[in-house]
C-alpha positions in Angstrom: -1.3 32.7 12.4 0.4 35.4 11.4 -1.1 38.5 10.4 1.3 39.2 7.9 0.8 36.1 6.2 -3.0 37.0 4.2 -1.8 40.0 2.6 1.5 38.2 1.4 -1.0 35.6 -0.1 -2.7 38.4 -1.6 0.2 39.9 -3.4 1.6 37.2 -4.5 -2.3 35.9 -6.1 -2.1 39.6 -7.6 1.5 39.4 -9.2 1.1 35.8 -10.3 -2.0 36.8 -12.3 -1.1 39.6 -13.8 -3.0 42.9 -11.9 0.2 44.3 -12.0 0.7 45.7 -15.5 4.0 45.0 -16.6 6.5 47.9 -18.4 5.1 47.8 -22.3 7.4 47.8 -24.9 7.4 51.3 -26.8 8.4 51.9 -30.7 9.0 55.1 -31.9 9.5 56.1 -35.6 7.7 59.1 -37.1 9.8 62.5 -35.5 8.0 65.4 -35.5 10.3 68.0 -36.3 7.9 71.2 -35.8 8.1 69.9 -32.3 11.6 69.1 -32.2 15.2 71.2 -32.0 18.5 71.9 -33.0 20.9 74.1 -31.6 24.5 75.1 -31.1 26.7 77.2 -28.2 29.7 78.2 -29.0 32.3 80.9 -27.7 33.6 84.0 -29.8 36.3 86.4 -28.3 34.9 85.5 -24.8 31.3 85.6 -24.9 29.1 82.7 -25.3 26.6 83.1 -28.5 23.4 80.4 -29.4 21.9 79.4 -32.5 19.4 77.3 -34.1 18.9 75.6 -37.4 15.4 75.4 -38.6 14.9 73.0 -41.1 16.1 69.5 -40.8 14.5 65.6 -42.0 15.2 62.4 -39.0 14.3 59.5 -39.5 13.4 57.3 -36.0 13.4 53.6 -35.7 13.1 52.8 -31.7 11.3 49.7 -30.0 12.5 50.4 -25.8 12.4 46.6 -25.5 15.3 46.2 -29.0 17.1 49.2 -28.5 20.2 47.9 -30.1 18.2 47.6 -32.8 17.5 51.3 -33.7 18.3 53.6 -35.8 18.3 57.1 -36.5 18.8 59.7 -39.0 19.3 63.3 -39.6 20.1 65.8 -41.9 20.4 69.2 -41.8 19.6 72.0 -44.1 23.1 74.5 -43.5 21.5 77.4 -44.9 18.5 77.2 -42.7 20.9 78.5 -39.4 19.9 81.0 -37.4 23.3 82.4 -35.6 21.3 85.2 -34.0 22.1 88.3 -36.9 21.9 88.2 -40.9 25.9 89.0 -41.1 26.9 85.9 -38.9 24.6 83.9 -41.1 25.9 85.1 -44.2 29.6 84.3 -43.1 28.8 80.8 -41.9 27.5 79.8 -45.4 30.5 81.3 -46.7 33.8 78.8 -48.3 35.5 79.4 -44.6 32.8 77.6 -42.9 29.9 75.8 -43.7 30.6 76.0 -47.5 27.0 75.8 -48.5 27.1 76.2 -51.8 29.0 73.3 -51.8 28.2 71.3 -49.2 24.3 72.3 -48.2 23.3 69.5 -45.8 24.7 68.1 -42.4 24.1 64.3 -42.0 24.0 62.1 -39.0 23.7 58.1 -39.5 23.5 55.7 -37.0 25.7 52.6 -37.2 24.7 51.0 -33.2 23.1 51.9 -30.0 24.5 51.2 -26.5 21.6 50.8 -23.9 23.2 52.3 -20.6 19.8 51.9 -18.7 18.1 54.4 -16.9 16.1 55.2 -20.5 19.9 56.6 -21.4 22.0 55.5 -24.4 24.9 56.0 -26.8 24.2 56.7 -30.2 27.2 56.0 -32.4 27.2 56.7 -36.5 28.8 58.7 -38.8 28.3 63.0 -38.8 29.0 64.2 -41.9 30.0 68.1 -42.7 31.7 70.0 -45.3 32.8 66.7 -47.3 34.3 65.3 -43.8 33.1 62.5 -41.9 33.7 61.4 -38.4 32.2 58.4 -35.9 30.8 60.4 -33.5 29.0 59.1 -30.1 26.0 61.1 -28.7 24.4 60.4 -25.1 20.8 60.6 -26.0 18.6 60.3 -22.5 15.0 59.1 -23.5 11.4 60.6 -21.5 8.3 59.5 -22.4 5.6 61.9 -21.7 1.4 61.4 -22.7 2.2 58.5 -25.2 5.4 60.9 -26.7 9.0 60.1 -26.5 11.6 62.7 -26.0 14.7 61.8 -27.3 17.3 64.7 -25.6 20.6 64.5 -26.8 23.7 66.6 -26.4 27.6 66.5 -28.5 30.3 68.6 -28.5 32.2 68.5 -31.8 35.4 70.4 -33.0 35.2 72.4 -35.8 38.8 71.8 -36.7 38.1 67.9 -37.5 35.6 69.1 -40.0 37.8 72.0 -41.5 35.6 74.8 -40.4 36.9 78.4 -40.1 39.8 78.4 -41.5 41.5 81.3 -43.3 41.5 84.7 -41.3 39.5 82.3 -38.4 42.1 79.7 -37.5 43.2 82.0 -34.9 40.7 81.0 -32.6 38.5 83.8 -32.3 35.9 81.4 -32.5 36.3 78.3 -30.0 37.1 75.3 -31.6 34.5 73.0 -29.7 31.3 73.8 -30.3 28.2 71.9 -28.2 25.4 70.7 -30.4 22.1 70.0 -28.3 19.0 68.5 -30.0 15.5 67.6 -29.0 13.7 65.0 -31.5 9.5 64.4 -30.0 8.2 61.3 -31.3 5.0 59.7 -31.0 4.8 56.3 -29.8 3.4 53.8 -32.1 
């Protein structure tokens, strides 16, 4: 007989009833946005400068076994940035750029989500800013760590398709792409 041939018989007993736990589907939907991020890189006259905003609402529908299925939403209070001094937050809500007295919130709405495997996918939906919106798609990589999902996402967006800095800043002093990371923590459900 061949001695490989009981523990084969084994495995195959333990697979065939179940010892093996199977991957568990996972929803999402409650974001915790004390735990979760949003920030911006962008380049002025050469150097590269960071910012933050600090009060935003998302909305998280996400089941890892339906992920075509989700959907997600954010929106983002303008005058809650944070571009690292008081004078380059004061200009950024000025009529040149973020135009908050007009236009206070940032939006992002899902309209489909591509499953690229690997716990990576494509979120695509609609960014709105300053009155303008565009279809955007955002690689969004998922971790899951102690029963919370980390939803990491990164876009880089052009200022220019949304009318920002215009006036004395169309000149480019500020780049025109700017790279918009976000980390949104969920619990699982």
């Amino acid at each position: 007989m061949n001695p490989r041939f009981p523990r084969f018989i084994a495995l195959a007993g333990t697979l065939a009833l179940g010892a093996v736990p199977a991957a568990q589907a996972v929803e999402y939907s409650d974001v915790n946005t004390t735990a979760s991020t949003i920030s911006f890189t962008y380049q002025q006259m050469g150097s590269r400068n960071y910012g933050t905003f600090s009060k935003f609402e998302a909305r998280l529908n996400f089941d890892t076994d339906n992920p075509a299925a989700a959907y997600a939403a954010l929106r983002i209070d303008l005058n809650s940035i944070d571009a690292g001094s008081s004078d380059a937050n004061t200009e950024l809500q000025k009529i040149a750029w973020f135009n908050t007295q007009t236009y206070p919130v940032a939006t992002f709405e899902s309209t489909a989500v591509t499953d690229l495997g690997d716990n990576r996918y494509i979120f695509t939906g609609n960014l709105s800013l300053r009155g303008h919106t565009r279809e955007v798609n955002v690689p969004v990589r998922l971790k899951s760590e102690n029963a919370i999902g980390i939803f990491d996402g990164e876009l880089t967006l052009k200022r220019d398709d949304f009318k920002m800095g215009e006036g004395e800043w169309a000149d480019s002093v500020v780049s025109n792409e700017i790279n918009i990371r976000f980390r949104m923590v969920a619990p699982q459900r």
